[in-house]
Backbone as CSV, one residue per row, in Angstrom:
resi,resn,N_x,N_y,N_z,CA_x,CA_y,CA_z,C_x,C_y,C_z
1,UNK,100.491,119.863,121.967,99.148,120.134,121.523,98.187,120.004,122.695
2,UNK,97.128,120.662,122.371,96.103,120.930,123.754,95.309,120.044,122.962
3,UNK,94.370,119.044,124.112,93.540,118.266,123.225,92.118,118.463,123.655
4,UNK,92.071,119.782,125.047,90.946,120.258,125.518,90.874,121.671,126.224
5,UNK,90.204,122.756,126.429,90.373,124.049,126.910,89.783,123.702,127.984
6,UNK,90.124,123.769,128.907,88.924,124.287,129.961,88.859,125.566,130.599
7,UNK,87.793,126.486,130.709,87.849,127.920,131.197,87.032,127.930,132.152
8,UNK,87.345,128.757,133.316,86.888,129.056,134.707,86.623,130.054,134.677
9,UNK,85.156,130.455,135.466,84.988,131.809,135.177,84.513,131.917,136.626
10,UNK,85.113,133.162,137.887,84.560,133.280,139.169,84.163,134.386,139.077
11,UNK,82.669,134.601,140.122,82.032,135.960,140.294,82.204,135.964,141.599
12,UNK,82.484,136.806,142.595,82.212,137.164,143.703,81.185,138.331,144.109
13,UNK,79.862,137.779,144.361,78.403,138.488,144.762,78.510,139.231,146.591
14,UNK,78.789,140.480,146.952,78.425,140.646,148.071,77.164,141.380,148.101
15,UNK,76.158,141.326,148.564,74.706,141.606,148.953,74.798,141.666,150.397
16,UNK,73.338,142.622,150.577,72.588,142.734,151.841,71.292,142.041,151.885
17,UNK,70.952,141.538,152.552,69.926,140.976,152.392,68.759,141.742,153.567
18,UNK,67.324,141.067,153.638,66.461,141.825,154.034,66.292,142.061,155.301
19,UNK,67.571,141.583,156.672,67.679,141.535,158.039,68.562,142.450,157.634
20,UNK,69.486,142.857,156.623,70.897,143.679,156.705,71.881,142.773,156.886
21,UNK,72.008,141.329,156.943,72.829,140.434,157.122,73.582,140.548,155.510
22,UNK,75.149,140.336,155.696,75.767,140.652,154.349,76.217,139.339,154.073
23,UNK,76.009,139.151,153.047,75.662,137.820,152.389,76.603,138.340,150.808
24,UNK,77.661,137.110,151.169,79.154,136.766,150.448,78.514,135.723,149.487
25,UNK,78.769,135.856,147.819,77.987,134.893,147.434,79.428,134.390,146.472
26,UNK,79.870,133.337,146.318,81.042,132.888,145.638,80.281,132.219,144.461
27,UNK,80.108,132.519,142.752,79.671,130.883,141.977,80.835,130.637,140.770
28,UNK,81.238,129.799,140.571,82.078,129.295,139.513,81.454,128.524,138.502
29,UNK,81.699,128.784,137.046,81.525,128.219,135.919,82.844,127.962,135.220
30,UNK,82.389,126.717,134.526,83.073,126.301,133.800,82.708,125.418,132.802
31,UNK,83.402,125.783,131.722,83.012,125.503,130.371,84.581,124.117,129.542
32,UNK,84.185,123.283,128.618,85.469,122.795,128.484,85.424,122.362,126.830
33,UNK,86.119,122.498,126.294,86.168,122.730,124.574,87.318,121.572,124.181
34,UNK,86.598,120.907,123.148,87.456,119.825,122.677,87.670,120.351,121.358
35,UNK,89.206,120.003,121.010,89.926,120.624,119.482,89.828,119.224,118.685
36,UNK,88.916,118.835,117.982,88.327,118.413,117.217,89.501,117.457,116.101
37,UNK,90.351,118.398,115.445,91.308,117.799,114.888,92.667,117.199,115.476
38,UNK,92.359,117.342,116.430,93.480,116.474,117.842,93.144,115.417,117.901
39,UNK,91.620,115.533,118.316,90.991,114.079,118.799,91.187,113.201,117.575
40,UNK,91.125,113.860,116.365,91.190,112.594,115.051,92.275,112.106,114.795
41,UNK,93.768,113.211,115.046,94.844,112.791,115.370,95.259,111.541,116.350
42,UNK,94.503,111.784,117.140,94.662,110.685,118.481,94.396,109.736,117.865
43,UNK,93.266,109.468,117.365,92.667,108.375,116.945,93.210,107.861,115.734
44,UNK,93.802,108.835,115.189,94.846,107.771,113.755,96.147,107.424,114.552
45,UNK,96.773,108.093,115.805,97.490,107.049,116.416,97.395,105.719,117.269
46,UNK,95.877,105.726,117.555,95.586,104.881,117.714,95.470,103.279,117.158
47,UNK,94.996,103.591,116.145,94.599,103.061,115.078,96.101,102.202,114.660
48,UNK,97.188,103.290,114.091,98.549,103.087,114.058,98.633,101.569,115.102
49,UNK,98.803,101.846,116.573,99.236,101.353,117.585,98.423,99.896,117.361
50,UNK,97.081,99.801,116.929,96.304,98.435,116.892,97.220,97.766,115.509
51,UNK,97.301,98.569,114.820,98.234,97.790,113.179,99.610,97.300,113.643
52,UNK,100.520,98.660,114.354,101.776,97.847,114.850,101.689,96.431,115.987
53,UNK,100.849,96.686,116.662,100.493,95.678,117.746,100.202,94.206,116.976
54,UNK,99.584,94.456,116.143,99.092,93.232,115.493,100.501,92.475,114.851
55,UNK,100.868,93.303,113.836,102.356,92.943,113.367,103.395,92.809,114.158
56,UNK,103.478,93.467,114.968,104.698,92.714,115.808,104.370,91.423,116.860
57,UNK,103.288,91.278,116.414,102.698,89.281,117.246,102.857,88.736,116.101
58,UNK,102.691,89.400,114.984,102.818,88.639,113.666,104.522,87.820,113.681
59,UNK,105.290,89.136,113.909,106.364,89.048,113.804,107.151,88.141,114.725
60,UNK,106.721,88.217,115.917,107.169,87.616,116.625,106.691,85.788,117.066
61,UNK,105.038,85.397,116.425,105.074,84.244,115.920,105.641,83.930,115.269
62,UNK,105.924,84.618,113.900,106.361,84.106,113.013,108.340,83.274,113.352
63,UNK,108.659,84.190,114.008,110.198,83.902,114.268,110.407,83.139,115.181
64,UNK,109.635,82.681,115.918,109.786,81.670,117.097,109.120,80.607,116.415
65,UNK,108.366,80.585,115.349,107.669,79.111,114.960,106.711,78.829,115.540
66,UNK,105.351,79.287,115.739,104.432,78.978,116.427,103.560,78.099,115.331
67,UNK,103.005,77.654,116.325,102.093,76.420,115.354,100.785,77.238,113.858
68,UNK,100.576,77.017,113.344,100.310,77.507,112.616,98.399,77.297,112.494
69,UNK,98.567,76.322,112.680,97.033,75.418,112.782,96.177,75.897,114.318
70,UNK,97.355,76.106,115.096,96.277,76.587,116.370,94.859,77.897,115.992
71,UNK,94.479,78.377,116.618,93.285,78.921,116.662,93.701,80.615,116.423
72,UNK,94.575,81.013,117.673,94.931,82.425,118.060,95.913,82.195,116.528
73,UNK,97.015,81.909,116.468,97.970,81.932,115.608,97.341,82.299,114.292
74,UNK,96.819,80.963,113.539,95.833,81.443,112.909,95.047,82.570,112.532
75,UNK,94.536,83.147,113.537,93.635,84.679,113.456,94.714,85.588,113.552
76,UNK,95.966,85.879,113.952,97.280,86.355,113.737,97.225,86.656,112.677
77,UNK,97.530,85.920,112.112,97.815,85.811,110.619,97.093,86.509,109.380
78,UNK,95.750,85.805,109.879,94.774,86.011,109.107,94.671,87.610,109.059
79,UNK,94.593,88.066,110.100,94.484,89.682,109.939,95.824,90.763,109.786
80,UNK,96.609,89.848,110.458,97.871,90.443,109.605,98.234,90.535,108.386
81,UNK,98.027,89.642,107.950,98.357,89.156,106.948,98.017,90.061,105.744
82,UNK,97.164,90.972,105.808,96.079,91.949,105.033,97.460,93.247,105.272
83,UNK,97.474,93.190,106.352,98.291,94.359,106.689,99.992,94.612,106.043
84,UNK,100.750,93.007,106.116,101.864,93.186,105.648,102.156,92.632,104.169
85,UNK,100.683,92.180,103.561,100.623,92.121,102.113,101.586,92.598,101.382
86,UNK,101.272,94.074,100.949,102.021,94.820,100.037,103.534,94.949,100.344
87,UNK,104.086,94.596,101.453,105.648,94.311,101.616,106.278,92.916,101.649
88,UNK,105.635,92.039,101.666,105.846,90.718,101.277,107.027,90.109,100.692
89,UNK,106.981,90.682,99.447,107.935,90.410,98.111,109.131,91.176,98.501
90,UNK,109.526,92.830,99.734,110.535,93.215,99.636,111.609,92.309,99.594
91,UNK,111.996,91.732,100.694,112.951,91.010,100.851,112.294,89.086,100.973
92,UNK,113.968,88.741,100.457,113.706,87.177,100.643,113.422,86.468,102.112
93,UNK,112.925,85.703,102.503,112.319,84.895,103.763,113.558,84.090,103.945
94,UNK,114.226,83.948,105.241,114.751,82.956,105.658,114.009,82.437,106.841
95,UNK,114.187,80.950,106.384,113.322,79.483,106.879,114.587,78.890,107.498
96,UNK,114.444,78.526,108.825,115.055,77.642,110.072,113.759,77.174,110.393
97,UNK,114.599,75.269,110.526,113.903,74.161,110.588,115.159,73.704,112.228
98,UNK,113.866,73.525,113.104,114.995,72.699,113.837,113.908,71.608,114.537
99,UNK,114.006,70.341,114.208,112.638,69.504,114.536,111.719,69.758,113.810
100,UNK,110.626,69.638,114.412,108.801,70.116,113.564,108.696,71.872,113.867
101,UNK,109.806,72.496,114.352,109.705,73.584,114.532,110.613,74.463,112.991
102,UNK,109.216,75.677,112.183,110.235,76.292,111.656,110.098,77.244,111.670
103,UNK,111.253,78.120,111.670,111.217,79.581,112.148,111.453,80.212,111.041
104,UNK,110.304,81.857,110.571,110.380,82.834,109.564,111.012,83.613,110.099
105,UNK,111.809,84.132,109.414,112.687,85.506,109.332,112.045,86.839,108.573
106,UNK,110.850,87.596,108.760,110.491,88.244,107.439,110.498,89.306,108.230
107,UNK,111.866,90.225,107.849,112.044,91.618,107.770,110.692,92.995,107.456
108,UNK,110.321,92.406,106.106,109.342,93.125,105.566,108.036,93.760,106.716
109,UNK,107.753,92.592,107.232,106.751,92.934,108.793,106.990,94.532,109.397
110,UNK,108.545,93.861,109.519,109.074,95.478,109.997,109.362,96.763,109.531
111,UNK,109.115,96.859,108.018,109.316,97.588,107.143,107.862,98.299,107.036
112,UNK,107.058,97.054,107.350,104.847,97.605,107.362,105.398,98.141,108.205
113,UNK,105.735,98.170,109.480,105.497,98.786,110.702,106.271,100.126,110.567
114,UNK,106.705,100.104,110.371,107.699,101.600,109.981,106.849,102.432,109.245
115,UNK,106.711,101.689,107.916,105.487,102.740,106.930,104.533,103.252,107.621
116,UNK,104.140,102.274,107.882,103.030,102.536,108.869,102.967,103.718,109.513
117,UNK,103.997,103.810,110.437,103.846,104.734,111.427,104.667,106.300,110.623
118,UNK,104.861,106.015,109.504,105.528,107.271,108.916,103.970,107.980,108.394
119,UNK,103.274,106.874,107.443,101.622,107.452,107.025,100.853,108.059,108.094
120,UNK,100.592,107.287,109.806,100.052,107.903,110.085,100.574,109.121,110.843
121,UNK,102.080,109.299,110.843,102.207,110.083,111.466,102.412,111.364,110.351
122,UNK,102.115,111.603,108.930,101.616,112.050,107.614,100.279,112.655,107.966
123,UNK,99.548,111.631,107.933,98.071,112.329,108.216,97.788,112.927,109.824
124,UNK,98.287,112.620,110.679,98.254,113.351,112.199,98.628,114.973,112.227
125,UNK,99.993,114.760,111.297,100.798,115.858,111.126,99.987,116.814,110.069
126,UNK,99.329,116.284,109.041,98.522,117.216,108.265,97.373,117.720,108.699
127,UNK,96.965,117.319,109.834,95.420,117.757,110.234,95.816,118.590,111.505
128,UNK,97.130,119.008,112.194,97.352,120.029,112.877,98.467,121.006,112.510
129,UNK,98.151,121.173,111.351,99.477,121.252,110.620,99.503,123.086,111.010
130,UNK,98.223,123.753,110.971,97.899,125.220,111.001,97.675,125.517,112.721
131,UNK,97.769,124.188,113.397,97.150,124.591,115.376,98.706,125.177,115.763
132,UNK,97.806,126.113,116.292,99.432,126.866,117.420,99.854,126.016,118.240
133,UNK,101.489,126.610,118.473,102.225,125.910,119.144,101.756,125.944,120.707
134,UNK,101.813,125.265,122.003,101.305,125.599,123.012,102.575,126.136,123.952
135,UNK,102.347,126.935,124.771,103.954,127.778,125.032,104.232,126.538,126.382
136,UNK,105.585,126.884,126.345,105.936,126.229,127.755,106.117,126.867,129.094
């Protein structure tokens, strides 16, 4: 996909001027066009990439046992947490305790992240669904 045109346009001016001196005049324009439903594409993969990013710190606190009470961890959570809601209940949680350390096992995280990237790559795919192919 093209996510911008740019077009060049050259004139080459030869003139005489008022000694008879011939006067070569070169000017270039250029113009540059943004495809509109690309850029929104971009931006729902974007978007995608901030949700997986988040969940896989989710994921990866979660399985190493990070403290829970700290500050960052905490805000982890907190906003993840919104995100891998509705998969929660797929599968059962396995809990490893070794010391004051306990480690989550939750698959489901990875199951958001998958959906995830199947929806937005659903709506990316529907909003260029009619743009020509670009040749090679």
């Amino acid at each position: 996909m093209v996510d911008q045109v740019e077009r060049v346009v050259q004139k080459d001016n030869t003139t005489v001027d008022a000694k008879g001196a011939v006067v070569r005049e070169k000017t270039q324009a250029s113009s540059t066009e943004v495809d509109s439903k690309v850029t929104v594409a971009n931006i729902i993969w974007y978007i995608y990439g901030l949700v997986a990013i988040l969940l896989g710190i989710r994921f990866i606190l979660k399985i190493t046992g990070a403290n829970p009470t700290n500050a960052f961890v905490d805000f982890i959570y907190s906003v993840s947490g919104i995100l891998s809601a509705p998969f929660d209940s797929i599968f059962g949680v396995t809990n490893t305790t070794s010391g004051s350390v306990s480690s989550v096992f939750e698959p489901s995280i990875l199951v958001a992240i998958a959906v995830y990237a199947l929806v937005a790559w659903g709506i990316a795919k529907l909003l260029t669904l009619n743009e020509p192919r670009a040749s090679v």
